[in-house]
C-alpha positions in Angstrom: 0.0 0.0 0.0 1.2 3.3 -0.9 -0.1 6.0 1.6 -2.5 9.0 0.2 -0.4 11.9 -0.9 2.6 10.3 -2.3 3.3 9.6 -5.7 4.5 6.0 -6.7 8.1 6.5 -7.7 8.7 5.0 -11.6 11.6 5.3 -13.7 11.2 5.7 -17.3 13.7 3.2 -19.7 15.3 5.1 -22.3 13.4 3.9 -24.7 10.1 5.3 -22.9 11.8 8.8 -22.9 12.8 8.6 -26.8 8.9 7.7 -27.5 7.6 10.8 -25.2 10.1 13.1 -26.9 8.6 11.8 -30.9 5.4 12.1 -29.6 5.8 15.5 -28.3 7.3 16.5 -31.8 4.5 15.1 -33.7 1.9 16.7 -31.2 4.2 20.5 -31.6 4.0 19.8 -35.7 0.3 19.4 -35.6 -0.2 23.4 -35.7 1.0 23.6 -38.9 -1.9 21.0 -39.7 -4.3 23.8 -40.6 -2.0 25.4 -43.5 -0.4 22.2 -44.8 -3.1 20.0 -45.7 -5.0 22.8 -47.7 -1.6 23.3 -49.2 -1.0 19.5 -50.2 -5.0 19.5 -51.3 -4.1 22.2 -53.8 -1.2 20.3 -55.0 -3.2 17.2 -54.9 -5.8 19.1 -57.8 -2.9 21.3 -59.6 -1.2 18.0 -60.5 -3.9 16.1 -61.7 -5.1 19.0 -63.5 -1.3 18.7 -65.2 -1.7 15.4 -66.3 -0.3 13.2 -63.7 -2.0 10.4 -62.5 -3.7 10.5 -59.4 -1.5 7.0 -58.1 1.5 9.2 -59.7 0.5 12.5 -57.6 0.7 10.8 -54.6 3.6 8.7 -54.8 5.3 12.2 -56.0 4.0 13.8 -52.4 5.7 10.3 -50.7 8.9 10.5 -52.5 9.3 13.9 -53.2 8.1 15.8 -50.5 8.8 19.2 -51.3 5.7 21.7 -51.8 7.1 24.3 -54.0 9.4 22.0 -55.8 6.4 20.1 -56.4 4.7 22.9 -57.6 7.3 24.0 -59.8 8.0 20.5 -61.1 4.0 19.9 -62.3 3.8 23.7 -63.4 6.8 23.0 -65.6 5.8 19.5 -66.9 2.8 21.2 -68.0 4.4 23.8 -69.9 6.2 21.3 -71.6 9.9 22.2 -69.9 12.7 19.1 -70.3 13.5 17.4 -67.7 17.1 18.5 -67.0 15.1 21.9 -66.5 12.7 20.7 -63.9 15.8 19.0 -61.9 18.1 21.8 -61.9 15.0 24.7 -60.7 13.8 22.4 -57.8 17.6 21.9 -56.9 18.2 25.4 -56.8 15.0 25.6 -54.7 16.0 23.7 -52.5 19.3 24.4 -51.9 18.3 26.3 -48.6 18.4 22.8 -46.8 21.7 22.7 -46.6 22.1 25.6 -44.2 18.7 24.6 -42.5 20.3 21.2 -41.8 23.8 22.6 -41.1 22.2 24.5 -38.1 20.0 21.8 -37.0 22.9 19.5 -36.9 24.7 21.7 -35.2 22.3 21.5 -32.3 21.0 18.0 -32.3 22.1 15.3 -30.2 25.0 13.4 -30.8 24.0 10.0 -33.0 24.7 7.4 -36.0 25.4 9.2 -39.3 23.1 7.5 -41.2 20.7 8.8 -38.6 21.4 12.1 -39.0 21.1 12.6 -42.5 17.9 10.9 -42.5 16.6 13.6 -39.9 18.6 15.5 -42.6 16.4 14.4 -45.4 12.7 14.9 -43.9 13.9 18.2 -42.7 11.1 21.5 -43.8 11.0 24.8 -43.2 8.2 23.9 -40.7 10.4 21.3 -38.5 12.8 23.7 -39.1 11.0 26.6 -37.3 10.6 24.2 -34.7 13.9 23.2 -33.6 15.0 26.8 -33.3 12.0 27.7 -31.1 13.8 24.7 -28.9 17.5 25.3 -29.4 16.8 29.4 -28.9 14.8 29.0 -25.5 18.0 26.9 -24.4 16.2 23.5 -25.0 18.2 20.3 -26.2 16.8 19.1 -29.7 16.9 15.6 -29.6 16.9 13.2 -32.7 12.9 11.7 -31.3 11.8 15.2 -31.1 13.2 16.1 -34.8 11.7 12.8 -35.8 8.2 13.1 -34.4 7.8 16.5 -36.0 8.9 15.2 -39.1 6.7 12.4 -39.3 3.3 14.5 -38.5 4.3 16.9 -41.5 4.9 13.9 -43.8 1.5 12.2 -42.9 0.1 16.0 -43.2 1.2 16.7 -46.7 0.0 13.0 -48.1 -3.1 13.4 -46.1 -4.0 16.6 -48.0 -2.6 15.7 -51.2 -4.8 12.7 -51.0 -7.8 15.0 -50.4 -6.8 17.0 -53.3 -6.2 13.9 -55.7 -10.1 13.0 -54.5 -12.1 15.9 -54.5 -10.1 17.7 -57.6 -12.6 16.0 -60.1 -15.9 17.0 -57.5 -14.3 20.8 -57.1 -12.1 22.0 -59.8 -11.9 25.4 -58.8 -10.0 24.3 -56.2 -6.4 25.0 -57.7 -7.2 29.1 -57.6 -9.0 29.5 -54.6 -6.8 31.6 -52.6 -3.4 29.3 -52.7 -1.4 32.2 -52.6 -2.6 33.3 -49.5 -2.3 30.2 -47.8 1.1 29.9 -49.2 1.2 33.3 -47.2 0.3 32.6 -43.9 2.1 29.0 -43.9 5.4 31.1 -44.6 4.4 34.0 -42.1 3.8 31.5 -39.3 6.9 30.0 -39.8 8.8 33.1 -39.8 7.0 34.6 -36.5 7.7 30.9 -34.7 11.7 31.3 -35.5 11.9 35.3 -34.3 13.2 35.7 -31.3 15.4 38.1 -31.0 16.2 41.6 -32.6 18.6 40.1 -35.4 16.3 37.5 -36.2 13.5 40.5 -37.5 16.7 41.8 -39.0 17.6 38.4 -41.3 13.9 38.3 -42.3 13.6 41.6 -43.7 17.2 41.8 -45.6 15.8 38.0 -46.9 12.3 39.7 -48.0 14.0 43.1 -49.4 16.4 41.0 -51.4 13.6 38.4 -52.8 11.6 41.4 -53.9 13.9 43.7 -55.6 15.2 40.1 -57.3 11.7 39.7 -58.6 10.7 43.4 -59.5 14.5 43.0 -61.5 13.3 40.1 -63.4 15.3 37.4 -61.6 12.6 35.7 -59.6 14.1 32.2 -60.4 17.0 32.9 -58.3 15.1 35.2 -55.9 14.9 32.3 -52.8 18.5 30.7 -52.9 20.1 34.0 -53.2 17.6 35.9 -50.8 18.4 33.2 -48.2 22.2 33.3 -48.8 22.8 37.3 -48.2 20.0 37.5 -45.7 22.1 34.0 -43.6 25.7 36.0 -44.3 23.9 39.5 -42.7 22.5 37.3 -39.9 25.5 35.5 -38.7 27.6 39.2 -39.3 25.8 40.7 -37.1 25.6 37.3 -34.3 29.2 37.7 -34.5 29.3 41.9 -34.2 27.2 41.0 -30.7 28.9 38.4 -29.6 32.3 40.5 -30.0 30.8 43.0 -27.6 29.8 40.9 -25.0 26.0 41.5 -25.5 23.4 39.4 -26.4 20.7 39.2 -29.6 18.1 39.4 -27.1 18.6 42.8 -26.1 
């Protein structure tokens, strides 16, 4: 008998700990649930509208999983673009994951290689958000964490792409109705999870000043990878400037 008022001491195996920690990622990932299935719904009806198939459409979501490369790559098979074309413009898209998985790696606990670059691999801009709302408020990121957030995206973008595949044919309006502003608000959310500090409102607007005057120029295609480049240089500069005087990005 345990006497009223005192907990029953139990010690959780490591194991137990790794499955708490997934499931707290996948539960944390779940409030980008109301942006990212309309997103892969709209996907799900611009690609069959294309000419893919709708067991093609999915698998692409499943193997690809990469919404504006996968918007790119149906927009461009649809206007007839070779294939070289489509690989090289979703490459350059998403060329940003290397310094998004550079930092996470930097902060994630120590493990296997192969697991690592398999984090590496399911790695978006929304886990990505994620992890530096942990690492920033002095939290450990851990590879079950990383994992679990991961996981609810993936079964997030297939669940709505599968809605999109399905209800393209009942409502084919679908593909216009307001997909850039969703595209909007996913991207805004993101951004307002990752600020923290003064610099970080800093790197956002050099990265949105240099994607617009890119596009108002006429070079849109390189807009992201080079927007993201200078506005990661200008962010680091000026971590480095602060940590030189002893201060702090906070302040």
């Amino acid at each position: 008998m345990i006497p009223l008022g005192i907990k029953k001491m139990t010690t959780r195996t490591p194991a137990a700990l790794k499955w708490m920690d997934f499931g707290r990622g996948f539960l944390a990932a779940l409030l980008f649930a109301v942006e990212i299935i309309p997103v892969g719904a709209t996907f799900g009806v611009a690609a069959s509208a294309a000419g893919l198939t709708k067991p093609a459409t999915i698998a692409m979501s499943g193997l690809v999983f990469a919404g504006a490369s996968q918007f790119l790559a149906v927009t461009m098979l649809a206007s007839g673009a070779p294939i070289w074309s489509i690989v090289t413009s979703t490459l350059a898209i998403n060329l940003r994951h290397v310094l998004m998985a550079t930092y996470v790696g930097n902060h994630l606990e120590q493990g296997p290689a192969w697991q690592r670059g398999l984090l590496g691999l399911g790695l978006t801009d929304e886990s990505f958000a994620l992890a530096i709302g942990l690492t920033k408020g002095g939290n450990s990121l851990s590879s079950s964490f990383l994992l679990g957030a991961n996981c609810s995206i993936y079964l997030q973008w297939l669940t709505g792409t599968a809605a999109g595949v399905l209800l393209g044919d009942t409502f084919p309006g679908l593909v216009g109705l307001g997909l850039k502003a969703i595209l909007y608000a996913l991207f805004a959310g993101i951004i307002t999870l990752s600020l923290s500090s003064w610099s970080d409102l800093l790197t956002v607007t050099v990265a949105a000043l240099t994607a617009v005057t890119l596009n108002v120029v006429g070079a849109g295609r390189y807009a992201v990878l080079t927007a993201s480049l200078v506005a990661s240089l200008v962010g680091l500069g000026v971590e480095q400037w602060i940590l030189t005087r002893g201060g702090s990005s906070l302040e």
